[in-house]
C-alpha positions in Angstrom: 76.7 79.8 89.5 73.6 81.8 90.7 71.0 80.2 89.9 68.6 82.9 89.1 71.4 83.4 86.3 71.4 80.1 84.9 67.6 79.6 84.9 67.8 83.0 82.9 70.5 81.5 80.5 68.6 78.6 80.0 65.6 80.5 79.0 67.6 82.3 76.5 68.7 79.1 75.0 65.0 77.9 74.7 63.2 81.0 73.3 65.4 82.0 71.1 66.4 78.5 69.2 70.0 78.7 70.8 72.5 76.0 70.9 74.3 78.0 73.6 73.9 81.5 75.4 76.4 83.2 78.6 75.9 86.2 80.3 79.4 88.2 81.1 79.5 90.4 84.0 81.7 93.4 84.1 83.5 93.8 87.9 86.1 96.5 87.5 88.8 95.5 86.6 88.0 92.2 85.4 85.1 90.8 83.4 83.4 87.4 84.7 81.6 85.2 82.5 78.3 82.8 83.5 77.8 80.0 80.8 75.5 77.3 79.4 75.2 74.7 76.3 72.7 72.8 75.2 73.9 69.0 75.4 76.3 68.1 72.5 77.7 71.4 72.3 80.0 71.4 75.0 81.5 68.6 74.1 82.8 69.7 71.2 84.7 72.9 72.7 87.2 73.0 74.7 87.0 75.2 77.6 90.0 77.8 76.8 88.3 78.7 73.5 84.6 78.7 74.7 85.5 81.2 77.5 87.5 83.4 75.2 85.3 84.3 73.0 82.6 84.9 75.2 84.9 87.2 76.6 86.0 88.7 73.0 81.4 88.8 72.0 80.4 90.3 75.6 83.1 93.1 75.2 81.9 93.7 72.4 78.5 94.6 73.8 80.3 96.3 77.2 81.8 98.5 74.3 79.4 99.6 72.7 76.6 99.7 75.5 74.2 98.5 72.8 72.7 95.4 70.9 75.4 93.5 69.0 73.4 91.0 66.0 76.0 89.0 63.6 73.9 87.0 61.4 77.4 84.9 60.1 80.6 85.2 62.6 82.3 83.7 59.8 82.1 86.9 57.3 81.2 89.7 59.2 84.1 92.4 59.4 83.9 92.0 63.9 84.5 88.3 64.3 85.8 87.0 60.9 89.5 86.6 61.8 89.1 86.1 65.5 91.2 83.0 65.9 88.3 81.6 68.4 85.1 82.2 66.2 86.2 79.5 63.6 87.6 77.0 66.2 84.0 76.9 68.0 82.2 76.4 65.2 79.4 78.9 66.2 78.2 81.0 63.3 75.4 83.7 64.2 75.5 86.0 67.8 73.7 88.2 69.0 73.6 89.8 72.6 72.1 92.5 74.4 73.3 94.7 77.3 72.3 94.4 80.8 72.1 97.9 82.8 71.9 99.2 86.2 68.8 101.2 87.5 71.2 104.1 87.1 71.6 103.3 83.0 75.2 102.4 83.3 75.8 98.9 81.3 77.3 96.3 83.9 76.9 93.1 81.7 75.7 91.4 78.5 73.4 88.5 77.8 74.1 86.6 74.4 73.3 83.6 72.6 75.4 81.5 70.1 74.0 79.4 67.1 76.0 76.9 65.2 74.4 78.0 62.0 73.9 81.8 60.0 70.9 82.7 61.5 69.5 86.2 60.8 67.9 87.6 64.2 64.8 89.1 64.0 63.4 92.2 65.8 61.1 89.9 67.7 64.0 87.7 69.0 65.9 91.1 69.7 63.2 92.2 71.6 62.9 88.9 73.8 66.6 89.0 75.0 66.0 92.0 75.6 63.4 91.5 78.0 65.3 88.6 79.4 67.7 90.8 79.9 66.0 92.8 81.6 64.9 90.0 84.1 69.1 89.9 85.1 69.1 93.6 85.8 68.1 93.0 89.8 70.1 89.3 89.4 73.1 91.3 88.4 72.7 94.4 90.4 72.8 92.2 93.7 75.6 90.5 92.5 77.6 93.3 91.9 76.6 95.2 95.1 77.6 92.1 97.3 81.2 91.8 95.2 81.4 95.4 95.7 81.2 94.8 99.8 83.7 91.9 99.8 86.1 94.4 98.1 85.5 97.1 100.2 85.9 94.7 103.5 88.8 93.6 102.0 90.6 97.2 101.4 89.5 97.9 104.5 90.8 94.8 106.2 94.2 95.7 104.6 94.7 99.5 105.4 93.5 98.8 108.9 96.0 95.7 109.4 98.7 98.6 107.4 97.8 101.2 109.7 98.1 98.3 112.3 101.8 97.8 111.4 103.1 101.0 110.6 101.5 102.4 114.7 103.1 99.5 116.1 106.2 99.9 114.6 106.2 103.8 115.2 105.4 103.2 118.6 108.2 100.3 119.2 110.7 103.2 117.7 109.4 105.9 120.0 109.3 104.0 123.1 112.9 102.2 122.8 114.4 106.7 123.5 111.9 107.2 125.8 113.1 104.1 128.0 116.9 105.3 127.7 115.6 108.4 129.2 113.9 107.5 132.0 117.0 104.9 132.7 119.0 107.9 132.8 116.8 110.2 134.9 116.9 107.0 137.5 120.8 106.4 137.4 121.6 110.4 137.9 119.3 110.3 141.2 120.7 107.5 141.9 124.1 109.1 141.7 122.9 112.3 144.0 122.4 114.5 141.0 119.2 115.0 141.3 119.4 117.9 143.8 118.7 121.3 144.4 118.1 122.9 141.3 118.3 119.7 139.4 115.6 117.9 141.3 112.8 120.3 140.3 114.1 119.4 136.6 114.4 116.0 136.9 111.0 116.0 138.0 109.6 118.0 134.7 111.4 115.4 132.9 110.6 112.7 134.7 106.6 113.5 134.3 106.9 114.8 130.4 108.9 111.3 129.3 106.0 109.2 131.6 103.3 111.5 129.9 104.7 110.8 126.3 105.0 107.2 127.2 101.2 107.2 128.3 100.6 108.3 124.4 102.9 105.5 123.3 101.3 103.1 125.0 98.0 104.3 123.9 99.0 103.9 120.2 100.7 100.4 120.2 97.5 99.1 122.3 95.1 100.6 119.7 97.4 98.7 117.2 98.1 95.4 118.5 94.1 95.2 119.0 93.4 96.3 115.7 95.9 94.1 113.9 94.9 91.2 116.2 98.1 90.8 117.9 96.5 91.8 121.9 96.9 88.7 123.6 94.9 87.9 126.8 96.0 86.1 129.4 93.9 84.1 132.2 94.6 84.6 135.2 92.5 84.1 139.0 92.2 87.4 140.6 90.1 89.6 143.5 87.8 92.3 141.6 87.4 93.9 144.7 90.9 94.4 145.1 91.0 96.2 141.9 88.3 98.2 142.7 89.5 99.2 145.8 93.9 100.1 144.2 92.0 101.9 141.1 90.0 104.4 143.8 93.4 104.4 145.7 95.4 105.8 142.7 93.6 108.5 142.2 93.1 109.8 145.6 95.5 112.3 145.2 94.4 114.0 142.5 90.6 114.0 144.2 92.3 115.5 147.3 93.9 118.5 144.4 89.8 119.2 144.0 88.5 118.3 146.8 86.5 115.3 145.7 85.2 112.6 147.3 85.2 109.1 146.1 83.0 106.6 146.4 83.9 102.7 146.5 80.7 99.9 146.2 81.6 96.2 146.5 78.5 93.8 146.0 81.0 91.0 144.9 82.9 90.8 148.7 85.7 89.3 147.5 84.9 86.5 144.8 87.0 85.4 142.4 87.3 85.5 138.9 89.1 84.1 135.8 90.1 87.0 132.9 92.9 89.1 131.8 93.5 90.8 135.5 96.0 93.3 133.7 92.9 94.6 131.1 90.3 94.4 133.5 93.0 96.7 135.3 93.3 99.0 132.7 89.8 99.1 131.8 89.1 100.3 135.2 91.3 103.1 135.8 90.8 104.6 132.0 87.3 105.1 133.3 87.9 105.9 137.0 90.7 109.0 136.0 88.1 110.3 132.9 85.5 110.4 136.0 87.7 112.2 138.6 89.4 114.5 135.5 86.2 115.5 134.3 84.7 116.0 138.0 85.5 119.7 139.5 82.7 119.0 142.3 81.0 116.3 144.2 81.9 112.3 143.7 83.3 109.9 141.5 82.3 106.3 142.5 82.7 102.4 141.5 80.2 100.0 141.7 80.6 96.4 142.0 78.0 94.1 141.7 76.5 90.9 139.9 73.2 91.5 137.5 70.9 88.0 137.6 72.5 86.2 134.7 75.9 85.8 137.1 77.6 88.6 135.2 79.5 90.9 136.4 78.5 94.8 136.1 80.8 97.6 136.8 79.5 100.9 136.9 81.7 104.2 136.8 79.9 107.4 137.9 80.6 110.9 138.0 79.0 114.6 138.9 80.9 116.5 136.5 80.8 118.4 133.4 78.8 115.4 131.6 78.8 114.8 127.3 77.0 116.4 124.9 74.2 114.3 123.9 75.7 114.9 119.9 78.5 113.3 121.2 77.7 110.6 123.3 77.5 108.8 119.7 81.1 109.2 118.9 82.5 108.5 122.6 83.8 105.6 121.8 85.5 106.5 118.2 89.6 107.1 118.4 90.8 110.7 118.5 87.3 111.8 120.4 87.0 114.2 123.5 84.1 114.9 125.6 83.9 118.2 123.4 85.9 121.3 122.3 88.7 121.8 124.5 89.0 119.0 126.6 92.4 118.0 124.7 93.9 121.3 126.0 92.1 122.1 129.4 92.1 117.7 130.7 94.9 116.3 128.1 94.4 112.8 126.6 94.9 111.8 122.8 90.9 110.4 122.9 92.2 107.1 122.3 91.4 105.6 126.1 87.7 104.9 125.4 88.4 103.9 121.9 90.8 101.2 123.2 88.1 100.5 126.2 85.5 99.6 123.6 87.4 97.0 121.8 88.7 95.5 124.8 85.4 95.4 126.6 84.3 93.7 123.4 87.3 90.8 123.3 86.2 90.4 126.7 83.2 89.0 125.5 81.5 92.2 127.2 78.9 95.8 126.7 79.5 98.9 127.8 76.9 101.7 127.8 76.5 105.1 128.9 74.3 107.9 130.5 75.1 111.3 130.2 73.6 114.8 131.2 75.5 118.0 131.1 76.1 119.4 134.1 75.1 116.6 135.8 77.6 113.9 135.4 78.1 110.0 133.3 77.5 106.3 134.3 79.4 104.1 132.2 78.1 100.6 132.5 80.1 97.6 132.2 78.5 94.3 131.8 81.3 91.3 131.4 81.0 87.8 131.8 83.6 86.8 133.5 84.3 83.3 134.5 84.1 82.7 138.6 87.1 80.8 140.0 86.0 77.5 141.5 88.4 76.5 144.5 87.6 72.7 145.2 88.7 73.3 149.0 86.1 75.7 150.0 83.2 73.8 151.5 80.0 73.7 149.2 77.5 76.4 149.0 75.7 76.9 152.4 72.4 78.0 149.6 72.0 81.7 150.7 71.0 83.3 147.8 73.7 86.2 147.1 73.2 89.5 146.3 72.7 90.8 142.9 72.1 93.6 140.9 71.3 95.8 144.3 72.8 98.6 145.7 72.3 97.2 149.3 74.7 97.7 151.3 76.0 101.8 151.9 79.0 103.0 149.8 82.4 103.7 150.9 83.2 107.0 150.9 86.6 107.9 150.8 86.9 111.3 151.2 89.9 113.7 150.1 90.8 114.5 153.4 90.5 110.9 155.4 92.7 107.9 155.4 90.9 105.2 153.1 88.4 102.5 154.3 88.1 99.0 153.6 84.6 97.4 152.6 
């Protein structure tokens, strides 16, 4: 029990000559009853009928949202033949509501005698104030149950919505696979030709398009209904780097872009999820080369002085909106009006980005300026892979959080370069 409720009871019982006093709390849809005796008194109940007709006295009260006094249970028309009243033994109640700051009546505070006893306007008047005294008691009670239930409904409808995407997206991929089994077998089988061919192709890139949304949506799902499992795995970050700013090559060379690669990590290794750190990479990387119509995309690589690796995604493009850098990260968002139709995406990448950034353990920021391109920053804390046959550290400081040695630049037009 609270206790600032049962020092509150206890007062009750005291001031006004009680032999027993409860306060019953009304949380939709069920009430919830807070209870004290003087000693000798609860001995002689037994719990069931105690708690029943404080239920049966503080509905009363709820009722009728106003002071409730019954001098003698045992004759007034209200209590006379409630089976409980003459099994308790009480004989006099009276009990007060307990309101809200906005008036509404949440609650009741009475006390039970075991003899006729006829309140007086003074003893009215003290529960009253004692009552009063459980208004803020009550009102934080009810606020914090009001939380847990709302955390809870949410908790459900997000593991629901969890399901049903999941399952949605299990029954739209299973067609999609048959169809790009069956593009595959009639190339393989030469009938992919002339006309064909440039059909096949349409097909081929509108199934793999529809299979990018797909995947989107049973991502977002599995992470929101916990079922995203990570695996650990030792891998090259570098190499990453290096196959993310390769993939996308083509479509720079399609603008005329150049890309930019920065390793400060020369090759160490790390222990993570290499397929997520994958993923996380390239959502970023294609947003920055999409969203670019002149200048440079670019990766950085590098270490910041805690050991942690930072990854930082830049761009000179179009930029966000300040009013919507806020909302970057929410599902279904676009960099702003029009993006959906003129760059394509569902706005679920940095959505899914944030949340696994987070199970990573991880931040990620960003800097924007319109017409003058993004930085998202990456900061993960990723575990370095210890290989007990390289010799021991030779104590040359490495480098960290710098920029120091020149970027790669790997233009549209030339064959790419290794760092």
């Amino acid at each position: 029990m609270d206790q600032g409720i049962l020092n509150i009871i206890n007062l009750a019982i005291k001031t006004m000559n009680a032999q027993a006093a409860c306060v019953t709390i009304l949380e939709h849809p069920e009430m919830r009853t807070f209870s004290s005796q003087c000693e000798g008194v609860a001995n002689r109940l037994e719990d069931a009928t105690l708690t029943q007709l404080q239920y049966y006295l503080g509905g009363l009260v709820l009722s009728g949202a106003s002071v409730i006094v019954i001098p003698d249970m045992f004759v007034d028309a209200m209590t006379r033949d409630h089976p409980h009243v003459r099994a308790s033994g009480f004989r006099s109640y009276i009990g007060v509501p307990i309101h809200r700051t906005s008036g509404e009546v949440v609650g009741a505070l009475c006390c039970l005698a075991l003899h006729p006893e006829p309140w007086t306007a003074a003893q009215v008047e003290i529960l009253g104030r004692l009552a009063f005294c459980l208004d803020a008691v009550i009102a934080a009670r009810v606020h914090r149950m009001q939380e847990v239930k709302a955390r809870d409904k949410l908790l459900k409808l997000n593991t629901a919505r969890g399901g049903f995407l999941a399952h949605l997206s299990h029954e739209i991929r299973t067609p999609l696979t048959a169809i790009n089994g069956s593009i595959d077998l009639m190339r393989t089988f030469g009938l992919g030709k002339g006309d064909n061919a440039a059909l096949l192709d349409l097909l081929a890139s509108s199934t793999a398009r529809l299979m990018n949304v797909v995947n989107d949506f049973l991502e977002l799902a599995e992470l929101d209904a916990g079922l995203f499992t990570f695996a650990e795995e030792t891998f090259d970050l570098s190499d990453i780097g290096r196959s993310v700013v390769e993939a996308y090559r083509e479509l720079a060379d399609s603008k005329g872009l150049t890309l930019e690669f920065n390793d400060q990590l020369h090759g160490r290794l790390y222990m993570s999820d290499r397929r997520v750190i994958d993923s996380i990479l390239r959502t970023l990387f294609e947003n920055a080369v999409r969203f670019t119509d002149a200048g440079h995309a670019r990766i950085d690589l590098l270490e910041n002085r805690y050991g942690h690796v930072v990854i930082r995604v830049s761009d000179t493009g179009k930029g966000i909106p300040e009013d919507l850098q806020s909302t970057i990260f929410d599902e279904f968002e676009l960099a702003g009006p029009g993006s959906a139709r003129t760059y394509g995406g569902t706005g679920l990448g940095m959505a899914i980005v944030k949340r696994l950034v987070g199970q990573l353990g991880g931040e990620i920021s960003l800097d924007s300026h319109v017409d003058e391109g993004t930085t998202f920053s990456l900061v993960l804390p990723l575990r370095p892979h210890v290989n007990a046959d390289l010799p021991p550290d030779d104590g040359l400081p490495a480098m960290r959080d710098g920029l120091d040695n020149p970027p790669v630049r790997l233009a549209a037009q030339q064959s790419p370069q290794t760092s």
